[in-house]
C-alpha positions as CSV (number, residue, x, y, z in Angstrom):
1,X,10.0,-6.1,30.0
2,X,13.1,-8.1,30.9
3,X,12.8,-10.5,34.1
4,X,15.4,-10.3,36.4
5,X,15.9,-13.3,38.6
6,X,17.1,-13.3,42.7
7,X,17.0,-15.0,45.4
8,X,15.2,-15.1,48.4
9,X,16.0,-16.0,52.1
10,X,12.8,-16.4,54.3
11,X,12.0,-18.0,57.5
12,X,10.2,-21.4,57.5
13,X,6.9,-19.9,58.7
14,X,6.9,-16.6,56.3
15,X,7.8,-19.2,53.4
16,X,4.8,-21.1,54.9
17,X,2.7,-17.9,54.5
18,X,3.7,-17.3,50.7
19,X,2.8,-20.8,50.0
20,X,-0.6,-20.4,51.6
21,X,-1.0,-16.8,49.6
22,X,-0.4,-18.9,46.2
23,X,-2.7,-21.2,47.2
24,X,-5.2,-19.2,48.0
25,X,-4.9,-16.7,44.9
26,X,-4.3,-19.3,42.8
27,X,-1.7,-17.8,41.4
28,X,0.9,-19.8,39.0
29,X,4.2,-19.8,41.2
30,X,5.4,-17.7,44.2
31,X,6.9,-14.8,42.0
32,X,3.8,-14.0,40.9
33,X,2.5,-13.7,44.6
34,X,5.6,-11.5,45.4
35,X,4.5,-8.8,42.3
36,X,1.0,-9.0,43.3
37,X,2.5,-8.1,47.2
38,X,4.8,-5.0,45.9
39,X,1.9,-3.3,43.5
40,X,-0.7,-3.6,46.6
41,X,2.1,-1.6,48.8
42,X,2.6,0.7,45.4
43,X,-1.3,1.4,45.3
44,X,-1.0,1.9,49.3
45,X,1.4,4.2,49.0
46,X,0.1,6.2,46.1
47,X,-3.4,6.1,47.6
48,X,-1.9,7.7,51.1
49,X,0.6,10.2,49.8
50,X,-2.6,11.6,47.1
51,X,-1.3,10.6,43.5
52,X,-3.7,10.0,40.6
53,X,-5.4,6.3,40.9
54,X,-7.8,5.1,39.1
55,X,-10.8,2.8,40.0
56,X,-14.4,1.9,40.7
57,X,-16.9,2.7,43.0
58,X,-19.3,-0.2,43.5
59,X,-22.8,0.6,44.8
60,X,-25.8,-2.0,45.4
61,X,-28.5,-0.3,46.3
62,X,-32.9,-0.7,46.3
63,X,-33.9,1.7,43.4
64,X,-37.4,2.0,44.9
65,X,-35.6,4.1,47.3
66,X,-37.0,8.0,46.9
67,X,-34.9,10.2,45.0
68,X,-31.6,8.2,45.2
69,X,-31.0,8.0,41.1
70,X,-31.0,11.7,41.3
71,X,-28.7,12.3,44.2
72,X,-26.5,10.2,42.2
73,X,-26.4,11.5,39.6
74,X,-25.9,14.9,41.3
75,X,-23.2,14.0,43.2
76,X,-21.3,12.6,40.4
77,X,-22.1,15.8,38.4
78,X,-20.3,17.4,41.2
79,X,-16.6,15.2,40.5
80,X,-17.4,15.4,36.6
81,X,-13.8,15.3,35.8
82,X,-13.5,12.6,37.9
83,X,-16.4,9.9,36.9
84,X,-15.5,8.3,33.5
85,X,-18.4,6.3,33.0
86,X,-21.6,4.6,35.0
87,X,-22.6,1.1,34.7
88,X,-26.1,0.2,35.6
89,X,-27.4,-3.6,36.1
90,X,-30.5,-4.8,37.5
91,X,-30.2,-7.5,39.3
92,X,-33.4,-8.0,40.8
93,X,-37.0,-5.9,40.6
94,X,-36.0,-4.0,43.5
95,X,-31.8,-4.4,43.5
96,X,-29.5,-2.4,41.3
97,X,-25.4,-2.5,41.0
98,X,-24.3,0.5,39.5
99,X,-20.4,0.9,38.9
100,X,-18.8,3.6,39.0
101,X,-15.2,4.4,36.8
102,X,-13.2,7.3,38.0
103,X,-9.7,8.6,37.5
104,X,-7.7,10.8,40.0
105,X,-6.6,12.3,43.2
106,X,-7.0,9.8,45.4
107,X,-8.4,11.9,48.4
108,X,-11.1,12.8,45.5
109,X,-11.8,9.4,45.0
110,X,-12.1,8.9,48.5
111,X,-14.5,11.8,48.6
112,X,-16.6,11.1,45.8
113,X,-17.0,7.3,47.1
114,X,-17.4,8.5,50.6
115,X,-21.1,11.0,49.4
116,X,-22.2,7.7,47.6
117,X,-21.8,5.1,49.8
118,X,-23.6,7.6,52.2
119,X,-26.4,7.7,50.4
120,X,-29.7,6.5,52.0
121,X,-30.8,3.3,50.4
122,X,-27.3,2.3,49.6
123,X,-27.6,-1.2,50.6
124,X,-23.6,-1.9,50.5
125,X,-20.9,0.2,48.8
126,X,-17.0,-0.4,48.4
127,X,-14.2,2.3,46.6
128,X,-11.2,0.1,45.0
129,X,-8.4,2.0,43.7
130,X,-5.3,0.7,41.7
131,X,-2.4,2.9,40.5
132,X,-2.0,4.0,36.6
133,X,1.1,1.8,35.3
């Protein structure tokens, strides 16, 4: 991929912010905070106007709670072409983290992350989607 180079006017205060964002991302240099800026407005973009994203669904949960394994497991069933794989830690005797892969519409996604994170016993839950490319 060839790098193009440009320049860039900016007011003292939004210069100010840019700084703070490398700073705070660590990132190497203020280009790389400027990509990392456009692909979060891409994966905006392509999450509101419904293209295929792909992400993961992180749930932590209390596996003691009745039945909740199942309803999983059903409810992923249900967006079968959407789920690509299931991770399952134990992190305590009573807490699990289970992530979850998936791949496609985003409203789906959405859908899909919305049932689980629903779930009673779901302690915490959180959908992240990024684009394709």
């Amino acid at each position: 991929m060839a790098i193009k180079r440009f320049g860039v006017s900016l007011e003292e205060k939004v210069l100010s912010q840019l700084d703070e964002l490398v700073k705070k991302h660590q990132f190497p240099n203020r280009s790389q905070a400027i990509r990392y800026l456009i692909k979060e407005h891409q994966i905006e973009d392509q999450w509101k106007e419904n293209e295929e994203v792909a992400g993961t669904i992180t749930l932590l949960f209390d596996h003691h709670k009745r039945d909740l394994s199942n309803q999983s497991t059903k409810i992923q069933h249900d967006y079968h072409h959407q789920v690509l794989s299931v991770q399952h830690i134990h992190l305590t005797h009573d807490t699990c983290l289970e992530t979850v892969a998936v791949k496609g519409k985003a409203s789906d996604l959405t859908d899909l992350a919305d049932k689980l994170i629903g779930m009673k016993g779901i302690k915490h839950g959180r959908l992240v989607m990024t684009s394709l490319e």
